[in-house]
N, CA, C and O of each residue as an XYZ file, in Angstrom:
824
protein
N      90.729    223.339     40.223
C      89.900    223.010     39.064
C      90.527    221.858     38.296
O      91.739    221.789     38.095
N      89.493    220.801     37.802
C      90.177    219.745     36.926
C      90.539    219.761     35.785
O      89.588    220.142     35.103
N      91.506    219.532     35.103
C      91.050    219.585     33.712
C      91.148    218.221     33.143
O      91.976    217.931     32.280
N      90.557    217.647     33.485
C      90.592    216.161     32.608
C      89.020    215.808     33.614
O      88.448    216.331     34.570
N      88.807    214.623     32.718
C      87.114    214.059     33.223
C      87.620    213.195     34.790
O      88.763    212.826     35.060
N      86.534    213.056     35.541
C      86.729    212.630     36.884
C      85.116    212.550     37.914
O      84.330    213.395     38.343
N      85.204    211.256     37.965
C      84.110    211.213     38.778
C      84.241    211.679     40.249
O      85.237    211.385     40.909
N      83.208    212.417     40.755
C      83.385    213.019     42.327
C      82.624    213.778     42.891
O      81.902    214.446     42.150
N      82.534    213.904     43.856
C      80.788    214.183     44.665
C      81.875    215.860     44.861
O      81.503    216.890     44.299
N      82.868    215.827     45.523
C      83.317    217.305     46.237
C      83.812    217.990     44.932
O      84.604    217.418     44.182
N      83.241    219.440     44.643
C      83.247    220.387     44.364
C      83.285    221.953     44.704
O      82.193    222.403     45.050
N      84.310    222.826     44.668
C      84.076    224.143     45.154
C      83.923    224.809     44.152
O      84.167    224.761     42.946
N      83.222    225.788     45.281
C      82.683    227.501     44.070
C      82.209    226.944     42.857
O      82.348    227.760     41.946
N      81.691    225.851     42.474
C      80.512    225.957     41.339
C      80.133    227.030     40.639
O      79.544    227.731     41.463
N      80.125    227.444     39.847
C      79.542    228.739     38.718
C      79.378    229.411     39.721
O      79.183    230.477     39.137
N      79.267    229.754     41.144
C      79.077    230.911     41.875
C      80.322    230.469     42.886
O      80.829    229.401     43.230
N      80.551    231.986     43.195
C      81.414    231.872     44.756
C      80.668    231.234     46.088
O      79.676    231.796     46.551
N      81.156    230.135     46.624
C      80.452    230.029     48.082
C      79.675    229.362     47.476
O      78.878    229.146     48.389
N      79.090    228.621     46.240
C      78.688    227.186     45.767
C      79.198    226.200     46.080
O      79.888    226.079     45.068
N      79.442    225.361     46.662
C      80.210    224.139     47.522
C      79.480    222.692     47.594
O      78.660    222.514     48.494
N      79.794    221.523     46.550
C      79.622    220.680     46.487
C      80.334    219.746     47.416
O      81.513    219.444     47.234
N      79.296    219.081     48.862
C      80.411    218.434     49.422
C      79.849    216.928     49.470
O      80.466    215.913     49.793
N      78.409    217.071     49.030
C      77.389    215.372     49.556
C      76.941    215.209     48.012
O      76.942    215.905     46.997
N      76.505    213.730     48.447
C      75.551    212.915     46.960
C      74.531    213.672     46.966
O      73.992    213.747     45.863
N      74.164    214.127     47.594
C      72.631    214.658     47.412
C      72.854    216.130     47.343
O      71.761    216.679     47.484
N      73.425    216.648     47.248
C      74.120    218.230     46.778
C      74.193    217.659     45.553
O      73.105    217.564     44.986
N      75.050    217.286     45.021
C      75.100    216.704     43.593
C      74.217    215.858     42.639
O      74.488    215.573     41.473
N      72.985    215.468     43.423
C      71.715    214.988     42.984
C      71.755    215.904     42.646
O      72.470    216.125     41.669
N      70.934    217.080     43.321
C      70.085    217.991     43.111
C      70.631    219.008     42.557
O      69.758    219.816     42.240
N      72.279    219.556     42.131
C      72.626    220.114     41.130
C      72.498    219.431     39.687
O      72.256    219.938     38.591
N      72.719    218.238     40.026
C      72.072    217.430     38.141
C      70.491    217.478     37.789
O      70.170    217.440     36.601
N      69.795    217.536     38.492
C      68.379    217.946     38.208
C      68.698    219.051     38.158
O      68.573    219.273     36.954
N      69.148    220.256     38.750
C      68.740    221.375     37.931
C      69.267    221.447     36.831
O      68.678    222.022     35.916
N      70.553    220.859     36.644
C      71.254    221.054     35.187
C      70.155    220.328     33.953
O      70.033    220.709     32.789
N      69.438    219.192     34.626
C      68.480    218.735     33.366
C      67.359    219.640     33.046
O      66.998    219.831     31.885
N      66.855    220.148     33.976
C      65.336    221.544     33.649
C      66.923    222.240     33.373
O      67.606    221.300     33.780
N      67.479    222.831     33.128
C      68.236    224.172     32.432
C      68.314    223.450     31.068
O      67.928    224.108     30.102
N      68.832    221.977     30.809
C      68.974    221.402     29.502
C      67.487    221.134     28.729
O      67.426    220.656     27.596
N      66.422    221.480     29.444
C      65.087    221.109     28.889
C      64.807    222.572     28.358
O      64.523    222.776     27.178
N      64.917    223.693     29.411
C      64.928    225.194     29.327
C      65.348    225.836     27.970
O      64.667    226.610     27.297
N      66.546    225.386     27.705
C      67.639    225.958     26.615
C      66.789    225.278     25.419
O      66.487    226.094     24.549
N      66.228    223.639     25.133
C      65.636    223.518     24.131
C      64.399    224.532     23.583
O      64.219    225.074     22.493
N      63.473    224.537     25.100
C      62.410    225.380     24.791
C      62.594    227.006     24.347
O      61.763    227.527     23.603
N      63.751    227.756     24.866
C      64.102    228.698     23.903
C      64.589    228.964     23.059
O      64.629    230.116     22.626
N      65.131    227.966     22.537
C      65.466    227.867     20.966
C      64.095    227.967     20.221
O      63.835    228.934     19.505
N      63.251    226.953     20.413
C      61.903    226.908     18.966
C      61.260    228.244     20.141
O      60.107    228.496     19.788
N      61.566    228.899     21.064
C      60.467    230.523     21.002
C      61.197    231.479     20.470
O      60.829    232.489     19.870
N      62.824    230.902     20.861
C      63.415    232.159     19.657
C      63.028    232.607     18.286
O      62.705    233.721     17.873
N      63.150    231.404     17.659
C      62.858    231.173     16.007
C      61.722    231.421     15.762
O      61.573    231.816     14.605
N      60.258    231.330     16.720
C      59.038    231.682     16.331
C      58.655    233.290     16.786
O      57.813    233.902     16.129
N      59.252    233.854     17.821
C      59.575    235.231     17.994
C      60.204    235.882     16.801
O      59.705    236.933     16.399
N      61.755    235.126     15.893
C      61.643    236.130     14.801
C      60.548    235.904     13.183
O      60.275    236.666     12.256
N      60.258    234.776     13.437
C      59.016    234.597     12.358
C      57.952    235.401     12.553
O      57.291    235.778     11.585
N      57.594    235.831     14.027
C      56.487    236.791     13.871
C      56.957    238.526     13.203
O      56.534    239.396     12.442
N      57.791    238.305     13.867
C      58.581    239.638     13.418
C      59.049    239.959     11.896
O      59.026    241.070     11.367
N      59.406    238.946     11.408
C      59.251    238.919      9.687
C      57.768    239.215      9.130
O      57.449    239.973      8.214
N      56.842    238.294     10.050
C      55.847    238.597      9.449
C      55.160    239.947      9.871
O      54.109    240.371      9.391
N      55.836    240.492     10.740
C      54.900    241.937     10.708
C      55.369    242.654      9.660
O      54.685    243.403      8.963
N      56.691    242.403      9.520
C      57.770    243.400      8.475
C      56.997    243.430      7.093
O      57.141    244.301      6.234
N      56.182    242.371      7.021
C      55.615    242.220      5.746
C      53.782    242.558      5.358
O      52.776    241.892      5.116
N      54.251    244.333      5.520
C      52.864    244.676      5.665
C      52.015    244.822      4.725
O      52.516    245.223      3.675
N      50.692    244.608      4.709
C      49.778    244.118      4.087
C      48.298    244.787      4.051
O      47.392    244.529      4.844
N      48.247    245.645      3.030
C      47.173    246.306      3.112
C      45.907    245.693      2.367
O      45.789    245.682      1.141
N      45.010    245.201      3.234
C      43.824    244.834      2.407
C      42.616    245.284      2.328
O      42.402    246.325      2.949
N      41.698    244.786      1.711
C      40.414    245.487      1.494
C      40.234    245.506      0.225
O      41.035    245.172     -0.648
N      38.807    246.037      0.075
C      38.213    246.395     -1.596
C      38.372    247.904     -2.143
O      38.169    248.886     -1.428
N      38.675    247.956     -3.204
C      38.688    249.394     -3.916
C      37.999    249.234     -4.923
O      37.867    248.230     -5.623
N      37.406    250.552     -5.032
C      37.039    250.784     -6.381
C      37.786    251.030     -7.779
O      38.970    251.335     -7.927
N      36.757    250.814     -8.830
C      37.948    250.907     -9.721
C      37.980    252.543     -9.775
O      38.672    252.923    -10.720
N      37.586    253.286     -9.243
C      38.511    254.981     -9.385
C      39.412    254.917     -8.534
O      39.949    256.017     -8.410
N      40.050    253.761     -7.554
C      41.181    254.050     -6.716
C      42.244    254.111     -7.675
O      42.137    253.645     -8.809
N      43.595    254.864     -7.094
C      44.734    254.591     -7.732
C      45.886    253.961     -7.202
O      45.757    253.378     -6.126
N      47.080    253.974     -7.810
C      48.052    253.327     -7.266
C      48.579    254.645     -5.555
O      48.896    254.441     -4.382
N      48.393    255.830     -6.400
C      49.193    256.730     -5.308
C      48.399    256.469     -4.034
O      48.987    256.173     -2.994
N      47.017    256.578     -4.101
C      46.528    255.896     -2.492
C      46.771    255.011     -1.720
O      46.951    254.992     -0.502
N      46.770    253.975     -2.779
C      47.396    252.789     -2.173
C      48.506    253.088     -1.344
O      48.623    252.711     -0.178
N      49.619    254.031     -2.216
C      50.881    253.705     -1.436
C      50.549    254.558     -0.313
O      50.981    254.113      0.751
N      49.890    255.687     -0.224
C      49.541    256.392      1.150
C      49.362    255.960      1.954
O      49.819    256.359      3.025
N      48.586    254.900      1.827
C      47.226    254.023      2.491
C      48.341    252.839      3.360
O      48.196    252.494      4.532
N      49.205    252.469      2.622
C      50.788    251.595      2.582
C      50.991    251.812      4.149
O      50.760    251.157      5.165
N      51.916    253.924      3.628
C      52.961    254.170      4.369
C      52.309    254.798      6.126
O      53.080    255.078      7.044
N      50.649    254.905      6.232
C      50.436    255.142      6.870
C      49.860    254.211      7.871
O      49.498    254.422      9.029
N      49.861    253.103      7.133
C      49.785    251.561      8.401
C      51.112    251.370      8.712
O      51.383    250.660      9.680
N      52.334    252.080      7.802
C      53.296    251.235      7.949
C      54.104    252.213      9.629
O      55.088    251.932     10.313
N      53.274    253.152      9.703
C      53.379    254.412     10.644
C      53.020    253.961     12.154
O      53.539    254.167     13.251
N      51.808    253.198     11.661
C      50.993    252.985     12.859
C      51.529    251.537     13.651
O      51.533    251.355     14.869
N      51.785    250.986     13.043
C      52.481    249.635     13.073
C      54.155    249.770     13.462
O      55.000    248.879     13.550
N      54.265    251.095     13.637
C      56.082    251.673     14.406
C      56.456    250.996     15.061
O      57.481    250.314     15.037
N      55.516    251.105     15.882
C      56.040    251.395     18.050
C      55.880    249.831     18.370
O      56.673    249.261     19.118
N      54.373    248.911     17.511
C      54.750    247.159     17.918
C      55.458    246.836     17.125
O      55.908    245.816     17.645
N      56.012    246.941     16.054
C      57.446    246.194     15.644
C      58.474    246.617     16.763
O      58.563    245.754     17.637
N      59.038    247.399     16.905
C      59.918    247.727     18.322
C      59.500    247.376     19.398
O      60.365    246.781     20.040
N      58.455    247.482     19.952
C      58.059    246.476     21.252
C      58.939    245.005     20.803
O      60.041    244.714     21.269
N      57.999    243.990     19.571
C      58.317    243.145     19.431
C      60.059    242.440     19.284
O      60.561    241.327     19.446
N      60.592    243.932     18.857
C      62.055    243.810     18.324
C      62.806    243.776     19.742
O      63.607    242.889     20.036
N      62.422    244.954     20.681
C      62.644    244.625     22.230
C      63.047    242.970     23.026
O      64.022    242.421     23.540
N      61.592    242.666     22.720
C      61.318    241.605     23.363
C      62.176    240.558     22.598
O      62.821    239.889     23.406
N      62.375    240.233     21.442
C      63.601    238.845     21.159
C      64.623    239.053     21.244
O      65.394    238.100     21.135
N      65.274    240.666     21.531
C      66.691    240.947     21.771
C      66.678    240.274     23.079
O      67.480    239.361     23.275
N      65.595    240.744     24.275
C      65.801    240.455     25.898
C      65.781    238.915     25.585
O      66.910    238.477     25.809
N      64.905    237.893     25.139
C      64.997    236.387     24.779
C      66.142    235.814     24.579
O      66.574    234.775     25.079
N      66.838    236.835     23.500
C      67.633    235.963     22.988
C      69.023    236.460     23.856
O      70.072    235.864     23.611
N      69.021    237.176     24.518
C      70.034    237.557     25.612
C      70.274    236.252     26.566
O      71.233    235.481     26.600
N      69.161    236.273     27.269
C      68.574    235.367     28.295
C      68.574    233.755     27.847
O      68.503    232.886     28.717
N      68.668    233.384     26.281
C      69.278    232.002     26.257
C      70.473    231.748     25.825
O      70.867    230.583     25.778
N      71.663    233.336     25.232
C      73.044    233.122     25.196
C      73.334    232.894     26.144
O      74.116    231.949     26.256
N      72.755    233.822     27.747
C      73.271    233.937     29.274
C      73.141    231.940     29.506
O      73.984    231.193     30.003
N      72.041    231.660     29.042
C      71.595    229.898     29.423
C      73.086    229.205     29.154
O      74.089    228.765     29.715
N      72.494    229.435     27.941
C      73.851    228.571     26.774
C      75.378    228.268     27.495
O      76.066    227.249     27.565
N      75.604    230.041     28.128
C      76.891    229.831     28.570
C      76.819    228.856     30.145
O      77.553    227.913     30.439
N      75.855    229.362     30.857
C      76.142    228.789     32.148
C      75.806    227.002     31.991
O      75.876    226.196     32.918
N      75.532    226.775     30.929
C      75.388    225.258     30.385
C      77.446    225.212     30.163
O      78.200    224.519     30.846
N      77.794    226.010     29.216
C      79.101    225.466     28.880
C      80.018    225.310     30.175
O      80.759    224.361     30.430
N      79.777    226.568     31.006
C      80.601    226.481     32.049
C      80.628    225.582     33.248
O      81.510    225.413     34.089
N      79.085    224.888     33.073
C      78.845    223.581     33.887
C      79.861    222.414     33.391
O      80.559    221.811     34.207
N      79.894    222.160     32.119
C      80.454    221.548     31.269
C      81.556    221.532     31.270
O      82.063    220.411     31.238
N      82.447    222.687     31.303
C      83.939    222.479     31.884
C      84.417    222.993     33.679
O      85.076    223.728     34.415
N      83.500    221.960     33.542
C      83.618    221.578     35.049
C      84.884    219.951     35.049
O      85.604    219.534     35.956
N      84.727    219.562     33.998
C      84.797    218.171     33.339
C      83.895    217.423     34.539
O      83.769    216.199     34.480
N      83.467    217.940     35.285
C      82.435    216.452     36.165
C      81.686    215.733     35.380
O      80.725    216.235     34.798
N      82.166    213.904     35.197
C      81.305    213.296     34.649
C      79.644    213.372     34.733
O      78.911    213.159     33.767
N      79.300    213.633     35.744
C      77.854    213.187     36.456
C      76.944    214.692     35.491
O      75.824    214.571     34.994
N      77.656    215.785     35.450
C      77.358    216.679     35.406
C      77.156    216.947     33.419
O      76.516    217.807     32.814
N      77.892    215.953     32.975
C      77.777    216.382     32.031
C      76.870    215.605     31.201
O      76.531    216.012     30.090
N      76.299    214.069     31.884
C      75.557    213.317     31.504
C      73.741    213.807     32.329
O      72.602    213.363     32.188
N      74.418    215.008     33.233
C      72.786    215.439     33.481
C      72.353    216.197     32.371
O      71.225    215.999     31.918
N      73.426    217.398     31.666
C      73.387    218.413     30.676
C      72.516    216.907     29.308
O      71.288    216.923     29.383
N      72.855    216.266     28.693
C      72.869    215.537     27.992
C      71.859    215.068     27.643
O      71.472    214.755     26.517
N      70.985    214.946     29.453
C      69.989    214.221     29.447
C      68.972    214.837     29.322
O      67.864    214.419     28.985
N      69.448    216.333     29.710
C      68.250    217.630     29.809
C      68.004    217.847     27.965
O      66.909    218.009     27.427
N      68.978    217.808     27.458
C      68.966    218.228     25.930
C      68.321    217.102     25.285
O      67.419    217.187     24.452
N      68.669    216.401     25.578
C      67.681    215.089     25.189
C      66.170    214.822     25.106
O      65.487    214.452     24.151
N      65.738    215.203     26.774
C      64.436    215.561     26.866
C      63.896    216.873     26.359
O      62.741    217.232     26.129
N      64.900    217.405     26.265
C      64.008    219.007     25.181
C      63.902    218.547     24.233
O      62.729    218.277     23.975
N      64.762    218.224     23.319
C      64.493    217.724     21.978
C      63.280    216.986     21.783
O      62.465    217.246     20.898
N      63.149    215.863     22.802
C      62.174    215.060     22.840
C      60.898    215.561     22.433
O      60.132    215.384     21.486
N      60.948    216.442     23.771
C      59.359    217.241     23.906
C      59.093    218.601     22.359
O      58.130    218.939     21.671
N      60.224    218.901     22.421
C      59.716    220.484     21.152
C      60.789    219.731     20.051
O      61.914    220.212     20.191
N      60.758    219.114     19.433
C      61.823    218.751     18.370
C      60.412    218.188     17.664
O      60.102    218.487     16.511
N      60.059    217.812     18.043
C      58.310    217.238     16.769
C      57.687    218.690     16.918
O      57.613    219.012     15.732
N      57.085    220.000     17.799
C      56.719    220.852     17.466
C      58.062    221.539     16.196
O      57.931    221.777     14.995
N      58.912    221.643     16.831
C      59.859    222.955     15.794
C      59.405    221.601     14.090
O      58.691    222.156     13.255
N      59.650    220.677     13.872
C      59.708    220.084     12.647
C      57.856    220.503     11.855
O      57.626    220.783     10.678
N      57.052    220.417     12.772
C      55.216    220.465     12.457
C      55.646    221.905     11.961
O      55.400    222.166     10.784
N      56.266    222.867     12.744
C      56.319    224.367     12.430
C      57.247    224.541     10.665
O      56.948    225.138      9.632
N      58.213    223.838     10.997
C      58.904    224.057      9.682
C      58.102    223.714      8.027
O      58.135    224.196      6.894
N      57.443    222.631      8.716
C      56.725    221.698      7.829
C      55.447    222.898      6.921
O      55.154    223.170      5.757
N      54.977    223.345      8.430
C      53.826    224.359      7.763
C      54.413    225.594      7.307
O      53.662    226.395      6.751
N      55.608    225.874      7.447
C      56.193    227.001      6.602
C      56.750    226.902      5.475
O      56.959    227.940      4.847
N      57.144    225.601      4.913
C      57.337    225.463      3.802
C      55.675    224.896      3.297
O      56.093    224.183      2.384
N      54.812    224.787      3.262
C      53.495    224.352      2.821
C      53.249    225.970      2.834
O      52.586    226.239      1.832
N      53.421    226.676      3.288
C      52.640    228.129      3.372
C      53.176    228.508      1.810
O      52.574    228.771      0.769
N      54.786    228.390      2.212
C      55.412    229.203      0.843
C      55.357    228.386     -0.457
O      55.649    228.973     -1.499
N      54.917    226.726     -0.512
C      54.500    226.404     -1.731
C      53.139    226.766     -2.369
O      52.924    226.913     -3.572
N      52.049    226.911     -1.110
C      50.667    227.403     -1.738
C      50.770    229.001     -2.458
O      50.035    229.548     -3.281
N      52.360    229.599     -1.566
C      52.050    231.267     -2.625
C      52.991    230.813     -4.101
O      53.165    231.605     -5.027
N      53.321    229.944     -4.091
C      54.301    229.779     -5.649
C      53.255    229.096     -6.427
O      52.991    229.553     -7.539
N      52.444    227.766     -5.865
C      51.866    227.033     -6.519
C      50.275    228.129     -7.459
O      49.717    228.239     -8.551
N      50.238    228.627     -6.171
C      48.637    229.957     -6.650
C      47.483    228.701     -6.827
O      47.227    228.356     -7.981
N      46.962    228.190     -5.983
C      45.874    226.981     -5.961
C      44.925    227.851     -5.077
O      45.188    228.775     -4.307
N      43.934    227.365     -5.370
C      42.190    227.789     -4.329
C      42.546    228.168     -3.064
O      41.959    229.042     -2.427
N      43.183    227.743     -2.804
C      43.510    228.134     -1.200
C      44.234    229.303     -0.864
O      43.908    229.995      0.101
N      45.421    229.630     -1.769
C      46.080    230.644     -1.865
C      45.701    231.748     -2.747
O      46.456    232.719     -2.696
N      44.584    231.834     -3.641
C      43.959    232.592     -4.233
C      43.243    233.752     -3.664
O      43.009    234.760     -4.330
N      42.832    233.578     -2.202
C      42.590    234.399     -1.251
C      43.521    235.089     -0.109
O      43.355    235.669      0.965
N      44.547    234.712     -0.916
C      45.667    235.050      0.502
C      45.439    236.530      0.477
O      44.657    236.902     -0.398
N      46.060    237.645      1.406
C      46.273    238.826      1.605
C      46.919    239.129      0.308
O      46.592    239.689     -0.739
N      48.112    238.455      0.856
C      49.286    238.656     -0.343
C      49.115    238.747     -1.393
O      49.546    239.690     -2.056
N      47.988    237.170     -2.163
C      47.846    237.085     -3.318
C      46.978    238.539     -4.164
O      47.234    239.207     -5.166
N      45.783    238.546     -3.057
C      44.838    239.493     -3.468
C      45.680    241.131     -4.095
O      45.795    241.663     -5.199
N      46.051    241.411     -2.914
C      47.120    242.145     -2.951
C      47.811    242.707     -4.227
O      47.699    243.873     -4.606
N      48.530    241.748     -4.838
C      49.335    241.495     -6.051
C      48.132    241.552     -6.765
O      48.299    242.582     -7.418
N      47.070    241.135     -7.055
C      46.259    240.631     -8.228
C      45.823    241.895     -8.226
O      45.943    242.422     -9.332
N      45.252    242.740     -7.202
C      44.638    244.439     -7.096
C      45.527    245.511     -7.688
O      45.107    246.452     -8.362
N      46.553    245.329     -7.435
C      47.994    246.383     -7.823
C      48.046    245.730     -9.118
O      48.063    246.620     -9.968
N      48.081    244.549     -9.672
C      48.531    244.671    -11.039
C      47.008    245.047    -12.229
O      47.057    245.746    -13.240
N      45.963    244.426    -11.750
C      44.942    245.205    -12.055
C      44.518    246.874    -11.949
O      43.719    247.412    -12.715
N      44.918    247.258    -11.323
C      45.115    249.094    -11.158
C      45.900    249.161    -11.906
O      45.351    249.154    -13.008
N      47.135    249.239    -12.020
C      48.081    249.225    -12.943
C      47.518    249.334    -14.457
O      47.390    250.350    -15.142
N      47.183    247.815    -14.819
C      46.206    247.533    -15.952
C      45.179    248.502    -16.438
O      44.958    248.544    -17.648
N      44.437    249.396    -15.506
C      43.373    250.102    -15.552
C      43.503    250.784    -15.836
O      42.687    251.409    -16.515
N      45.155    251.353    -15.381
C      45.640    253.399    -15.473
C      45.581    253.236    -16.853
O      44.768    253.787    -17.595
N      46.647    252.302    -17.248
C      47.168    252.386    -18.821
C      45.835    252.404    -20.041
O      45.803    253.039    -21.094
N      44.683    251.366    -19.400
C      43.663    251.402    -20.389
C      43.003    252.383    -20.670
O      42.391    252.650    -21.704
N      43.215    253.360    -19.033
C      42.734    254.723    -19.388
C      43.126    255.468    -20.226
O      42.601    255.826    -21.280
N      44.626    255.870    -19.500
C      45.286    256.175    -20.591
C      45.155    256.019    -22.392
O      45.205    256.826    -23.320
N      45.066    255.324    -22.341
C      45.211    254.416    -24.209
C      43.897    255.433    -24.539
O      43.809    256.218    -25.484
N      42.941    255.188    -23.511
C      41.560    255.877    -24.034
C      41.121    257.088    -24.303
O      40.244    257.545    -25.036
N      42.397    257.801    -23.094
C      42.127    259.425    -24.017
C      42.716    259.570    -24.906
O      42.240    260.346    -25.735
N      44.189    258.847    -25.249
C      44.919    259.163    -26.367
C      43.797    258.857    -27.452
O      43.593    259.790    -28.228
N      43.123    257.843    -27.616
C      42.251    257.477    -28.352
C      40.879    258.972    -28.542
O      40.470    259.249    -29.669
N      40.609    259.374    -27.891
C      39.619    260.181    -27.926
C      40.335    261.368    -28.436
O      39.836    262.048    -29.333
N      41.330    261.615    -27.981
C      41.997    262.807    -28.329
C      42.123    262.819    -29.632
O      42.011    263.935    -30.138
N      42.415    261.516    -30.685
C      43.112    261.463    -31.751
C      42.138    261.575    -32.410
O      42.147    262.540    -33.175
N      41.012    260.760    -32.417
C      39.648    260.893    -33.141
C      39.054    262.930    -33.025
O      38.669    263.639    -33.955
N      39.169    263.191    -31.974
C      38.707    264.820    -32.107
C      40.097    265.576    -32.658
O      40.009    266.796    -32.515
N      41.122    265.218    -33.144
C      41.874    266.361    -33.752
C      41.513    265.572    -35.260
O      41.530    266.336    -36.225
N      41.196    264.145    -35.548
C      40.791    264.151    -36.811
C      39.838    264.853    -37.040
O      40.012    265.666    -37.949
N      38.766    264.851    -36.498
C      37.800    265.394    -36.669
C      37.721    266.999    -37.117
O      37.014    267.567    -37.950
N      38.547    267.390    -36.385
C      38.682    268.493    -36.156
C      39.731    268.984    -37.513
O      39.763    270.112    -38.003
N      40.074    268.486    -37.691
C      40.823    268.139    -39.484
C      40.434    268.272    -40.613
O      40.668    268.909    -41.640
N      39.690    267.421    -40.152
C      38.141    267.171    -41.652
C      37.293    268.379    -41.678
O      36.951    268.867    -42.755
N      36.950    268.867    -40.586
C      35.921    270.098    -40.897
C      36.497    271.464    -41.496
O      35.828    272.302    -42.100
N      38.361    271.554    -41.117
C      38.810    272.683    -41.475
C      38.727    272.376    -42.868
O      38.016    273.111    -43.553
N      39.457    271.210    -43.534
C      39.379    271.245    -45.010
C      38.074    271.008    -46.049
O      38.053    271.012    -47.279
N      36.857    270.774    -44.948
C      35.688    270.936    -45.798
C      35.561    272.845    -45.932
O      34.660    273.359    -46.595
């Protein structure tokens, strides 16, 4: 094994036993694969990051619909904890599935590094070139994605026409209106109550 950089077609045991670099064209065609593995590794990076964005966003459950004004808050939360029931088993599917992802592009990652200290020049300007062309291709999607996630989270701060209908917003505006409603009730029997013990006051001392 080398440890310093060195140009050279012969190579043994490559990342596997009984891998044996002995021709130019053995070593072509290990630098093309090293560039699709360097294109590979880009493309699971932006499915990693959008695999756990979905997963945040399930975490963030959302009960909608219309109520009446005799609903209360305690339904609501029933109403909450029993989507939040049903909705178990695909958050864990989903949670499954980016653990196996994100397994499968540490496993990438490394057999990229270990190509890499190979010190083979040829080998490390294929890695280079593969990362290059990933970037190329998903480096304007991951930036469009970031772009619309910060535009998402200024329309819920800003509260404009557009976000006035969100889940979320509605959401918040329904719960603090219920809220609003209990108490007015409230206020209203105290109110009724107080007027019938006056009442009820006045007639003893007539």
């Amino acid at each position: 094994m080398h440890k310093w950089l060195w140009f050279g077609v012969e190579l043994k045991d490559f990342l596997f036993y009984g891998y044996d670099i002995t021709t130019t064209w053995g070593l072509l065609s290990t630098c093309l694969g090293l560039v699709a593995l360097g294109i590979l590794y880009e493309a699971m990076k932006l499915s990693q990051a959008k695999l756990r964005a979905i997963s945040k966003q399930k975490n963030q459950i959302v009960v909608t619909g219309h109520h009446n004004d005799s609903s209360s808050l305690l339904s609501r939360v029933s109403k909450r904890s029993h989507s939040v029931k049903s909705l178990k088993s695909d958050l864990w599917l989903k949670w499954i599935v980016e653990v196996i992802h994100w397994s499968l592009q540490v496993g990438l990652g490394y057999i990229l590094m270990l190509s890499i200290m190979s010190f083979n020049i040829y080998m490390m300007i294929a890695i280079a070139i593969g990362s290059g062309i990933g970037y190329y291709i998903f480096g304007p999607i991951w930036f469009e994605w970031n772009i619309e996630k910060i535009q998402r989270r200024k329309r819920l701060l800003e509260c404009n026409p557009v976000c006035a209908d969100s889940p979320v917003y509605v959401e918040r505006n329904e719960l603090a209106l219920s809220i609003t409603s209990e108490h007015s009730e409230e206020e209203e029997v105290n109110n009724i109550s107080a007027n019938v013990e006056a009442e009820v006051h006045y007639r003893d001392e007539i």
